[in-house]
C-alpha positions as CSV (number, residue, x, y, z in Angstrom):
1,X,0.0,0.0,0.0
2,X,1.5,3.7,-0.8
3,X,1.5,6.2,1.3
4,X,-0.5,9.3,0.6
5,X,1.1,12.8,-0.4
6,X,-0.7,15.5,1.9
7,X,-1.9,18.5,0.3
8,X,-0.2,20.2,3.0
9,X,-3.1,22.1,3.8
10,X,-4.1,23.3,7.2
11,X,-7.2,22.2,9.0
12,X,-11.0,22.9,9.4
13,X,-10.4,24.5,13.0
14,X,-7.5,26.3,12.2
15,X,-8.5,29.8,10.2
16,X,-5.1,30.7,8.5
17,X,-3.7,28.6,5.8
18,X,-0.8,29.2,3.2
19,X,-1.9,29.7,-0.6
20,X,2.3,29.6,-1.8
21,X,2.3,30.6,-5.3
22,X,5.7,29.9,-6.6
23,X,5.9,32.5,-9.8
24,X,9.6,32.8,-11.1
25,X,10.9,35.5,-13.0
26,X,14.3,36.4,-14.6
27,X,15.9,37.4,-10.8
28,X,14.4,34.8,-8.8
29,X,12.4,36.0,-6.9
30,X,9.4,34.0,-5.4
31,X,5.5,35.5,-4.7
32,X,3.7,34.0,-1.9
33,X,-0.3,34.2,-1.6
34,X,-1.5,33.9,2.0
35,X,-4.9,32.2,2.1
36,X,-7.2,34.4,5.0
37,X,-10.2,33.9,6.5
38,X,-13.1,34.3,4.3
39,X,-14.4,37.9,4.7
40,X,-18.4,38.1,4.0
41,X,-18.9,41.7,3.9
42,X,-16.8,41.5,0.3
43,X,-18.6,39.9,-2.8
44,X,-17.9,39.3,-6.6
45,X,-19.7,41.8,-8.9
46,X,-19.2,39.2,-11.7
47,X,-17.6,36.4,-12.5
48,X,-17.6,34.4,-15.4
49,X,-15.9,31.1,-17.5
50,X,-17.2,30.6,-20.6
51,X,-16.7,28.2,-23.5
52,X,-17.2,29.3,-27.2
53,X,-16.6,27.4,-30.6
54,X,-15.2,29.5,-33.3
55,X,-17.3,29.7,-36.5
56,X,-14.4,28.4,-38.9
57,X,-12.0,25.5,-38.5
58,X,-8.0,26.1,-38.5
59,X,-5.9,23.8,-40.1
60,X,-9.0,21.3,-40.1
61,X,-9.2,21.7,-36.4
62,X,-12.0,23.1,-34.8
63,X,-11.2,26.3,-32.2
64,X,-12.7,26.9,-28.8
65,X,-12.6,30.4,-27.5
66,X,-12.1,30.0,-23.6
67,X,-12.3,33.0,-21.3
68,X,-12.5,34.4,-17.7
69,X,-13.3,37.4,-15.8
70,X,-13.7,38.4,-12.6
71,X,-14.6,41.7,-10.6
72,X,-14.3,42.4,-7.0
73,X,-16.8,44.9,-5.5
74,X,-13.8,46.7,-4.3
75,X,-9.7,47.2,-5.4
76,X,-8.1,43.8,-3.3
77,X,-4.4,44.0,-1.9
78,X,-4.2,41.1,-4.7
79,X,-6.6,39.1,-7.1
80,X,-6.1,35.7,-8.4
81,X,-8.1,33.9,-10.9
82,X,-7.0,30.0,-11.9
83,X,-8.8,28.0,-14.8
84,X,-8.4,24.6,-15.7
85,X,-9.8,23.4,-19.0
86,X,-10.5,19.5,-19.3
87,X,-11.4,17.5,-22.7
88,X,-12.8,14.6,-22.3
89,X,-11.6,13.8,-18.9
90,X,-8.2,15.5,-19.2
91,X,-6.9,18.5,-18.6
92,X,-5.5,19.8,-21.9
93,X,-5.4,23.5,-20.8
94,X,-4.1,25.8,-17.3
95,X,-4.0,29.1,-16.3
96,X,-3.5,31.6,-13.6
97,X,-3.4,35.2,-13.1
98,X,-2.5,37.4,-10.5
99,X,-2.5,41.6,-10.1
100,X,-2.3,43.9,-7.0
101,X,-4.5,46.8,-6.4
102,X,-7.4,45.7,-8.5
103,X,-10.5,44.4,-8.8
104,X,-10.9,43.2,-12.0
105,X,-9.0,40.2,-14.0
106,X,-9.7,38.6,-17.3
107,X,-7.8,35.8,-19.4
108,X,-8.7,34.3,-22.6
109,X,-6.9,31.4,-24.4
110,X,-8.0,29.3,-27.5
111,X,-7.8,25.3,-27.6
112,X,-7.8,23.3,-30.7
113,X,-9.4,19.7,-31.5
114,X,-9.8,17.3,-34.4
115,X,-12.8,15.8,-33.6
116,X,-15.9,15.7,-31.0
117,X,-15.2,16.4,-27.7
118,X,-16.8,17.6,-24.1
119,X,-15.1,20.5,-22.5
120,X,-15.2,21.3,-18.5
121,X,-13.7,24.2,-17.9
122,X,-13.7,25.6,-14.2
123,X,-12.1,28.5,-12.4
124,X,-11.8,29.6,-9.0
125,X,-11.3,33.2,-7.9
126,X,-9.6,34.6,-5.2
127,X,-8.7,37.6,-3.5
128,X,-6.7,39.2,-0.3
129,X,-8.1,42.0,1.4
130,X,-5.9,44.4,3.9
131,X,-8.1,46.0,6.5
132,X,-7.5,48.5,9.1
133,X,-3.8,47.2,11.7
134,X,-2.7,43.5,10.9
135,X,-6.1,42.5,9.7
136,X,-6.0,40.2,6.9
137,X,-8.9,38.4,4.7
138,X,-10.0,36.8,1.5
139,X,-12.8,36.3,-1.0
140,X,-13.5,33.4,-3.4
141,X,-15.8,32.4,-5.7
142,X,-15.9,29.9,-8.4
143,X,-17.4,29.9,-12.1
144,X,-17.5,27.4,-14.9
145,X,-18.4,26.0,-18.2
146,X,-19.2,22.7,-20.3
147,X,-19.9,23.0,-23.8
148,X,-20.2,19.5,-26.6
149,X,-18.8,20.3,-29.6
150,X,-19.6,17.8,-32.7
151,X,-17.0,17.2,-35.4
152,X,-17.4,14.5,-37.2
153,X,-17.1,14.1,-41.3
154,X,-20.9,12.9,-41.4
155,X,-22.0,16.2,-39.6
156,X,-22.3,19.9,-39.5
157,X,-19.3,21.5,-36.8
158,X,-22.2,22.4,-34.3
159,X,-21.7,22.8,-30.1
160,X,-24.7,23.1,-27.5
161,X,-24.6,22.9,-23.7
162,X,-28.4,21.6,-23.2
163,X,-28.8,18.6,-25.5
164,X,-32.3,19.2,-27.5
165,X,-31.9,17.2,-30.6
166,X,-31.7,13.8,-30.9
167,X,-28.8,13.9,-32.4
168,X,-27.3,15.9,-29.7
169,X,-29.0,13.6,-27.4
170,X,-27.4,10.8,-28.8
171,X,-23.4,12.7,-28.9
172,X,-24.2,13.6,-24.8
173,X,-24.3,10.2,-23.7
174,X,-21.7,9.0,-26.0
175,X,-19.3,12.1,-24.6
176,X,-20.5,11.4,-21.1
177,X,-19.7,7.7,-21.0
178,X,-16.5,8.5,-22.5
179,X,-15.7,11.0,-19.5
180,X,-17.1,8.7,-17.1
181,X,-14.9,5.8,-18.1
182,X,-11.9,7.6,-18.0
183,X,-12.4,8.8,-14.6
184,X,-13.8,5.7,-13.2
185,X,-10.7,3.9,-14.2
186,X,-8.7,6.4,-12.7
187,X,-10.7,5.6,-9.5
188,X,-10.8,1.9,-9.4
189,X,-6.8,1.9,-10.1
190,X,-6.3,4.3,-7.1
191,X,-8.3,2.3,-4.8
192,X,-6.2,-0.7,-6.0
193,X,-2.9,1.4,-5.3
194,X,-4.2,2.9,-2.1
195,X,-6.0,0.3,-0.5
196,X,-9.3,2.6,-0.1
197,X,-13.0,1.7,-0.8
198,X,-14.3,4.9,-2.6
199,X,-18.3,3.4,-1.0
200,X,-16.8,4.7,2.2
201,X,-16.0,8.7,0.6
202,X,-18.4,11.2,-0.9
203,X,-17.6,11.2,-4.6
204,X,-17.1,14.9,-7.0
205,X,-15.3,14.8,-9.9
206,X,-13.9,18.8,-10.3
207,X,-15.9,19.8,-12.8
208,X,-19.3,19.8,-10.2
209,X,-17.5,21.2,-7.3
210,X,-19.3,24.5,-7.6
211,X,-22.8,23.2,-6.9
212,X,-21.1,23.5,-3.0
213,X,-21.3,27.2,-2.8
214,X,-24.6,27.3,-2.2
215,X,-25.5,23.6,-0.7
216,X,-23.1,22.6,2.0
217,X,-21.4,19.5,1.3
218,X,-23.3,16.3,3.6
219,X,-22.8,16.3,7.5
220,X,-20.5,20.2,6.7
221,X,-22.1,23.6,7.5
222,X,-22.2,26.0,4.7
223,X,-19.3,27.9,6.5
224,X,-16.9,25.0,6.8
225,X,-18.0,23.9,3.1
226,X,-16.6,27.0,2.0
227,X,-13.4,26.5,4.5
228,X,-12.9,23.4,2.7
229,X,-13.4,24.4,-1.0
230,X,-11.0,27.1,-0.4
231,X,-8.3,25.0,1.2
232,X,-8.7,22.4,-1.6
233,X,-8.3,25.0,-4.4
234,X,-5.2,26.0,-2.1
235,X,-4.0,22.6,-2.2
236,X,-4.5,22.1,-6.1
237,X,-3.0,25.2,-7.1
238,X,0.6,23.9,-5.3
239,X,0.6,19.9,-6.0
240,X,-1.6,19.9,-9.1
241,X,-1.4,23.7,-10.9
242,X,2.2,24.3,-10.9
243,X,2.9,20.2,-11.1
244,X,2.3,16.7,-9.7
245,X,4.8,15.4,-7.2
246,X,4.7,11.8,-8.0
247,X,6.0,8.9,-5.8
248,X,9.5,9.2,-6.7
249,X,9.8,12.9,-5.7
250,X,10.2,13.7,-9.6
251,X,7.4,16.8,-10.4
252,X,5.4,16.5,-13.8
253,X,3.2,18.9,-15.6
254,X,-0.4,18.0,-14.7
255,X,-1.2,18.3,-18.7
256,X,-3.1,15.0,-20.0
257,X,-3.6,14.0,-16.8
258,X,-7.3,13.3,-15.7
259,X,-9.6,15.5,-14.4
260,X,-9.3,15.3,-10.2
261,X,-11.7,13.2,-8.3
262,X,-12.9,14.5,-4.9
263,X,-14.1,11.8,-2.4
264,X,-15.2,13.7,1.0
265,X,-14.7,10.7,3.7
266,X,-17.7,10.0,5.2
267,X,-16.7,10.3,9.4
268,X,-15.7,13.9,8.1
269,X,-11.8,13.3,8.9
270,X,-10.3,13.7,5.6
271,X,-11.4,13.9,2.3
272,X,-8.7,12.6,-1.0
273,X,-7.9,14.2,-4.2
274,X,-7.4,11.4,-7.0
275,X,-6.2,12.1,-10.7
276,X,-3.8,9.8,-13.1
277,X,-0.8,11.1,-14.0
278,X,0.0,11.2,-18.5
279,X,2.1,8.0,-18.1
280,X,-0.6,6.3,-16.2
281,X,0.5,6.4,-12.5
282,X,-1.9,6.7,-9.9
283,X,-2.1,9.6,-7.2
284,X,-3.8,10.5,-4.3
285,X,-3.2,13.7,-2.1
286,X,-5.1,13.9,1.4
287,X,-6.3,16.9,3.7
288,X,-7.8,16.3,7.1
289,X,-10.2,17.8,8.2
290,X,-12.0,19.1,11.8
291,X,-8.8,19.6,13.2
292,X,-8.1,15.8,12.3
293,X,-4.4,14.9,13.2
């Protein structure tokens, strides 16, 4: 059985946890994001993913406009938005943004395919807020978007969100078995590696994770559902984001990787973060919870 890599996250009870952003430029230097307690009295304007295919193909691929924006009801000491962008189960696209003394951010990047495809794309949104003395906080908030895009030879290039044809019918549940295989492999050969019975976890792939802003996750409060959400995008931004520490200590870039499975343990002490490396290999990050040791 191998031994889980910690997200190295804090727990439940304890308010302050580090966010460390390791951003490199020419001199070295190295920016560190400090994840606060959540401040209520700030909100998000807007914020926005979206997914959008291009009318024309390029080089007989088809193009998928992908953007995100974010505003802040008031300039923040920093603002951070990170988007992953998954195609049919794997992440094929990353990014991240950070500026000081704002409160608005926007990113936009364009991903090509060469045939049909489902694309999850999800954000989260962050901020740090500087109040009056040494008193520190932070916002969040989360946005995404899916959008089925059909290219096949015996068919028009169309996309839709809401499947109303039959024909679109027909491509959802062929696109949605496809994702669901991939990541129920990925599951079955972490359990396998692990020695863990997923029965005994709350399962949520990445791509529904925002339905927990406004339902708390089972046997959580709404507040410690958001505690967790934010420590968990914490925790993804260091060992997934910038790279996946794998078994051997050797770091690899999280591109073709599948999209991360979330299982929430059901006595509340931990919950697991499982995703399959390019090559194959199997990894699972933990977080306790409650003040869990």
């Amino acid at each position: 059985m191998k031994k889980y890599l910690f997200l190295g996250i804090s727990a439940l009870a304890i308010a302050v946890s580090a966010l460390m952003i390791q951003l490199q430029n020419t001199n070295s230097t190295e920016e560190t994001i400090t994840f606060f307690p959540l401040n209520d009295a700030v909100k998000y304007k807007s914020a926005s993913t979206s997914l959008t295919l291009q009318k024309d193909k390029k080089n007989n691929k088809h193009v998928v406009d992908w953007k995100v924006q974010s505003t802040l009801d008031q300039d923040a000491y920093l603002r951070q938005d990170m988007g992953l962008l998954f195609v049919n189960g794997l992440l094929k696209g990353k990014f991240a943004k950070w500026e000081q003394e704002t409160a608005d951010l926007e990113q936009q990047d364009f991903i090509s395919r060469g045939e049909s495809a489902k694309y999850d794309a999800i954000t989260f949104h962050y901020s740090e807020l500087h109040g009056d003395g040494d008193r520190i906080t932070s916002s969040q908030r989360m946005s995404d978007d899916m959008l089925y895009v059909i290219d096949s030879p015996f068919s028009p290039l169309q996309s839709f969100s809401v499947a109303k044809s039959k024909q679109e019918k027909e491509w959802k549940k062929v696109l949605d078995q496809s994702v669901s295989n991939t990541l129920n492999k990925s599951l079955s050969k972490a359990e396998k590696t692990y020695d863990f019975k997923a029965v005994n976890y709350i399962t949520v792939p990445l791509d529904t994770i925002r339905q927990y802003e406004d339902q708390p996750l089972k046997g959580f409060t709404q507040k410690e559902t958001a505690n967790i959400l934010g420590k968990l995008w914490e925790g993804l931004y260091k060992n997934y984001y910038l790279g996946i520490k794998k078994s051997d200590g050797t770091v690899v870039n999280p591109i073709d990787s599948t999209m991360p499975m979330i299982l929430v343990s059901r006595d509340k002490s931990h919950l697991l973060v499982v995703t399959q490396t390019a090559s194959g290999e199997s990894i699972v990050l933990k977080q306790l919870l409650q003040g869990s040791d």
